[in-house]
N, C-alpha and C positions, 0 to 999 in steps of 0.2 A: 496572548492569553486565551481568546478563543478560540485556539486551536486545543487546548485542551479542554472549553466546555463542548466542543463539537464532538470530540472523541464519545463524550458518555452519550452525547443527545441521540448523535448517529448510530449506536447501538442498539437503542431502542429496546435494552437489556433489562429483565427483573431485578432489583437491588437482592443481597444476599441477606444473611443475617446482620452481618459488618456495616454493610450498605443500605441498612434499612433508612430511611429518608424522604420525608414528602415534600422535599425541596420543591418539586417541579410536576406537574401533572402532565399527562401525555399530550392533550393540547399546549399546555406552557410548554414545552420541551420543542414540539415541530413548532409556535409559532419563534421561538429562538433562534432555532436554527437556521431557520428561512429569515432571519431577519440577520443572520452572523452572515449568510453569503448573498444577499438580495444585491443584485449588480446595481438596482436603481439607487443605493445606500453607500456601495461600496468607497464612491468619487467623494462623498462628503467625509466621509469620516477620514479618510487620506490626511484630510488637513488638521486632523487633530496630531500627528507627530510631531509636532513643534512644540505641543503642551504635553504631550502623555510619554513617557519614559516606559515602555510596557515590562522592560526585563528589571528592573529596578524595582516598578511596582507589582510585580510578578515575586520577586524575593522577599517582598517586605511581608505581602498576604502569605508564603510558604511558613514565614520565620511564626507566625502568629497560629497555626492550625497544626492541631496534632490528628496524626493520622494512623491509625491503628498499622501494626506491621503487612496485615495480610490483604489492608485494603488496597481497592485498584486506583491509580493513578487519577482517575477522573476523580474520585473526590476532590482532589487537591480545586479541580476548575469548580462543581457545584457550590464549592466556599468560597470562592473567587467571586463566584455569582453575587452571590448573595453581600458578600461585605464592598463589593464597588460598580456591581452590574454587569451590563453590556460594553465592553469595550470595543478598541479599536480591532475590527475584524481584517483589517490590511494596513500597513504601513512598507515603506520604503527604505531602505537604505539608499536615499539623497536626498540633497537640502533645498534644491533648486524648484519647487515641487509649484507650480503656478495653476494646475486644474484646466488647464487652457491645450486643444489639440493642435499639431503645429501642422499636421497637412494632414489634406482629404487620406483616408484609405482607398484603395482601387480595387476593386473587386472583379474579376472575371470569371465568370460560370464556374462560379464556388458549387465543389464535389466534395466539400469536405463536412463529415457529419462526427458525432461522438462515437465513441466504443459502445459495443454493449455485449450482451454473452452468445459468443460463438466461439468454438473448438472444434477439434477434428481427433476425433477418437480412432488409432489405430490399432487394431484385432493381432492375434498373434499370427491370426492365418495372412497377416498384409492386405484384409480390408479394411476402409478407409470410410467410416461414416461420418457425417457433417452435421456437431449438433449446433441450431440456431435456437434462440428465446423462441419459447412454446410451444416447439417444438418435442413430443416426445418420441422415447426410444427404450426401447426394451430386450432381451436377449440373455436368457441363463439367471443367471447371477448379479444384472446390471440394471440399474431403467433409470432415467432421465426427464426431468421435467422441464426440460429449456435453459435451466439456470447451473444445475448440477445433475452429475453423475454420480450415483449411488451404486457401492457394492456391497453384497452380502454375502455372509460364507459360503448359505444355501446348504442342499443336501445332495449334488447334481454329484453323482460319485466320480465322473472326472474332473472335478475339483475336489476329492478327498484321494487324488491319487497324487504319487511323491513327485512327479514332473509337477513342476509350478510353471505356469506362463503366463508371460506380459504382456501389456498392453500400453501404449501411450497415449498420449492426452496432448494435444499442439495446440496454443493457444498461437493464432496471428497478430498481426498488428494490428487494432484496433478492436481489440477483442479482451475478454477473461471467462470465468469460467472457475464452476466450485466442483469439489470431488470426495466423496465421503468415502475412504479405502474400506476395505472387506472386516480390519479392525475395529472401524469408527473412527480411525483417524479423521482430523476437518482439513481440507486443502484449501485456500485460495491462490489461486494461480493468474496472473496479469498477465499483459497483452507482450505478445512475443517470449514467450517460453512456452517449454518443453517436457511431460514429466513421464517418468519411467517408474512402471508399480506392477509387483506382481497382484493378478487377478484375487490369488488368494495368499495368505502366510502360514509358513510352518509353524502349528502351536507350541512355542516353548524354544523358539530359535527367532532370533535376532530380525526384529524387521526392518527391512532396507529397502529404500528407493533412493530414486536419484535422479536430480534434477539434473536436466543436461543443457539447461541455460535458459535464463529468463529470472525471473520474480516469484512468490511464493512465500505465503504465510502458512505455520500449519499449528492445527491444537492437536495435539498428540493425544492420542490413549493411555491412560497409564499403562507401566509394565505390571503393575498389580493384577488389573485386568486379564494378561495376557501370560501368566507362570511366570511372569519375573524378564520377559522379554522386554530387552530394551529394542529403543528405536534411531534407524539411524539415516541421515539423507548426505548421501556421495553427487559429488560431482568432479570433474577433473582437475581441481584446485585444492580439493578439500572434504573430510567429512566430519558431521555433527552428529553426536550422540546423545540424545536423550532417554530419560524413565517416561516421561508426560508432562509437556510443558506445552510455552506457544512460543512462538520465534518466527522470524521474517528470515529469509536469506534471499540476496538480492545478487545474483552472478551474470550479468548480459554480453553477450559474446563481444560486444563492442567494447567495452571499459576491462579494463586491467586490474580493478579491486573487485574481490568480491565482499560483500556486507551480513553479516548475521548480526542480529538483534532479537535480542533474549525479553520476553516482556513477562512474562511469567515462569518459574522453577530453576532448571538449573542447567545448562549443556555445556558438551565439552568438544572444544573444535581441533581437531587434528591437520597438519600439512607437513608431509616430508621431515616426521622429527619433532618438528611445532605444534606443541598441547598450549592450549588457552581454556580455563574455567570460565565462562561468564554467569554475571546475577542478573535480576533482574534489572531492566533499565542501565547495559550496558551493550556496546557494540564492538564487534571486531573488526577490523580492516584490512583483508591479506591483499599485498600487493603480489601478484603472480609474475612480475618481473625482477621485485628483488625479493621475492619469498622471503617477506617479512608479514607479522603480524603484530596490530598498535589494538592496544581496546582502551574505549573510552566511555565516558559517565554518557548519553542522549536524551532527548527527548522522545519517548517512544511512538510518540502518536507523530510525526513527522515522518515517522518510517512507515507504517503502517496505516495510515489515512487513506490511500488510496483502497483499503480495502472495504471503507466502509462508502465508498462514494463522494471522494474528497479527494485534492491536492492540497499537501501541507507544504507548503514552502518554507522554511526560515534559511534568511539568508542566503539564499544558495543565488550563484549567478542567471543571467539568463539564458547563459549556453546552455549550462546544467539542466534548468527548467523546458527550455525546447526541446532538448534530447527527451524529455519526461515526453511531454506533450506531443512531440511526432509520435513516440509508440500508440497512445492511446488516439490517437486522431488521423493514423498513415498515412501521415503528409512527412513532403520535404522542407526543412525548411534552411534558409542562406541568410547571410546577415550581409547584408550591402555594406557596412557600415561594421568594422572589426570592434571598432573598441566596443560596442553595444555587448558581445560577449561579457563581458566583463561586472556588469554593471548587476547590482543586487535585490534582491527581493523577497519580502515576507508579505508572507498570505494563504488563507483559505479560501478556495475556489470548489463550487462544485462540479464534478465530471460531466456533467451533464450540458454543461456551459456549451455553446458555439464556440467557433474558434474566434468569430468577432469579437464577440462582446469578451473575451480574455485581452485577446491585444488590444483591443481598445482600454480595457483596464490599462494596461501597461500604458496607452499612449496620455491616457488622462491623468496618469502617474509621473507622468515623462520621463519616464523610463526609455522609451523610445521616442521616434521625431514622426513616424508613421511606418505602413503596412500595407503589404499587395498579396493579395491572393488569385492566383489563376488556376485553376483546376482541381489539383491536389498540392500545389507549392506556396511556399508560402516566404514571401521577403521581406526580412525586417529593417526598416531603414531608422 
């Protein structure tokens, strides 16, 4: 459950009219939040899964709260808030759960630090600038404050001429990185992808980018805005079409599904033949092996947590989660110990975390039996 009060805190967003609510003030909100992922908190509350049923009492608060149509998902958590508190900010799937570490970690000239914003902007001419945090950059049409790169139409009349050129954006491992396109489109782009956008768009014709692998949230522009252009993001599995919405799509050249997830409006996901409508608070799942696609009801803030400074975990194994956390940490990481793949986990972590104090969560979880880090690797035993 609080992975969905974290979603509204971490926004840090104006309520609307819908949203109007003085549930929380903006001190109450940061000292929640920091209290939902405080690692010194994290070990004790562990042991409340024997007594707290979270998706049980997660349904029972749903069935009880009426939520206007157009309102955003996080109300559903501020009500939450309020009719049972603070709950458990991590739990486990296993029973065995004793709070006790089974062996020392080893640690050897740990070179392992957190992601933070750096990209590498490539020009159509094939220059190649390096933007890092606070860092800025400026050029035409563009300028950068460390965090994001910003385009504007501008009035530079080789950008009002019919050749359009590209420009890419390489997020590495251990990096992200925001993009506001020449429409106003909003990108969030995570660590190890790729994005392909032209500099400027044809008014009144179809805008297109294309992610060429990697991660990627976007708030689109209405086509209102823009003569009725719609908007569309290709990559070589697939392409989604929207009016103005927001969506995550999630395609890493390592995994063989790619993932869309619809959190607001309406898109339409195409592959080879294969049309899928999705609503809000639904996902798709193209397997690019048997070019099939399954959509299903999710949790949206699970998808998209990582873009507010967060890892949402539910349920997912801990292979799954390591593969998460070497991107954002570019570390290798080996599992001495196979069956530990397997094994599952729910929780909000903030990105910010070390990579100690994570697997030491896990090892105080006993989820694991312990951890070694030498350099940039990392082995989980």
């Amino acid at each position: 459950m609080s992975k969905q009060i974290a979603s509204s805190l971490l926004k840090d967003e104006k309520p609307n009219a819908l949203d109007s609510s003085e549930l929380f003030s903006d001190k109450d909100k940061k000292e929640i939040i920091n209290r939902l992922t405080d690692e010194s908190e994290i070990a004790s509350r562990l042991q409340l899964k024997t007594k707290v049923d979270s998706k049980a009492d997660w349904k029972k608060i749903q069935s009880r709260v009426v939520v206007p149509k157009r309102t955003h998902y996080w109300q559903y958590a501020a009500a939450a808030a309020v009719v049972i508190g603070i709950c458990t900010t991590v739990y486990v799937v296993k029973d065995n759960f004793n709070g006790s570490s089974v062996t020392e970690p080893i640690i050897v000239n740990n070179q392992i630090v957190p992601g933070g914003h750096k990209a590498i902007l490539t020009l159509e001419t094939g220059e190649e600038v390096n933007l890092v945090k606070d860092v800025k950059y400026t050029a035409k049409n563009l300028q950068t404050n460390g965090e994001e790169l910003v385009y504007n139409e501008g009035s530079d009349p080789e950008l009002n001429s019919e050749e359009v050129a590209y420009n890419f954006l390489t997020i590495p491992r251990g990096g992200q990185y925001q993009i506001t396109l020449s429409d106003g489109t909003h990108v969030w782009l995570n660590s190890e992808s790729k994005l392909k956008y032209p500099v400027r768009f044809v008014q009144g014709e179809t805008r297109i980018v294309e992610l060429l692998y990697g991660e990627a949230y976007f708030d689109v522009s209405p086509s209102t805005m823009h003569e009725g252009a719609k908007f569309e993001v290709i990559n070589k599995a697939q392409s989604v079409e929207v009016l103005g919405t927001e969506f995550n799509i999630k395609a890493y050249k390592d995994e063989v599904t790619v993932y869309t997830t619809l959190v607001e409006g309406q898109v339409k996901v195409r592959s080879q033949g294969l049309v899928e409508d999705l609503v809000p608070n639904q996902q798709s799942k193209l397997n690019t092996e048997t070019h099939t696609i399954d959509v299903s009801q999710i949790d949206v803030y699970n998808e998209i947590a990582w873009k507010d400074g967060v890892f949402s975990f539910e349920d997912k194994s801990l292979k799954d989660i390591m593969t998460v956390l070497s991107r954002w940490y570019d570390i290798d990481v080996v599992f001495e110990t196979k069956s530990l793949e397997s094994e599952r986990f729910v929780g909000v972590l903030k990105k910010n975390y070390s990579i100690e104090t994570i697997l030491s969560i896990f090892q105080k979880a006993n989820i694991i039996n312990g951890f070694e880090i030498n350099n940039k690797s990392v082995i989980i035993k």
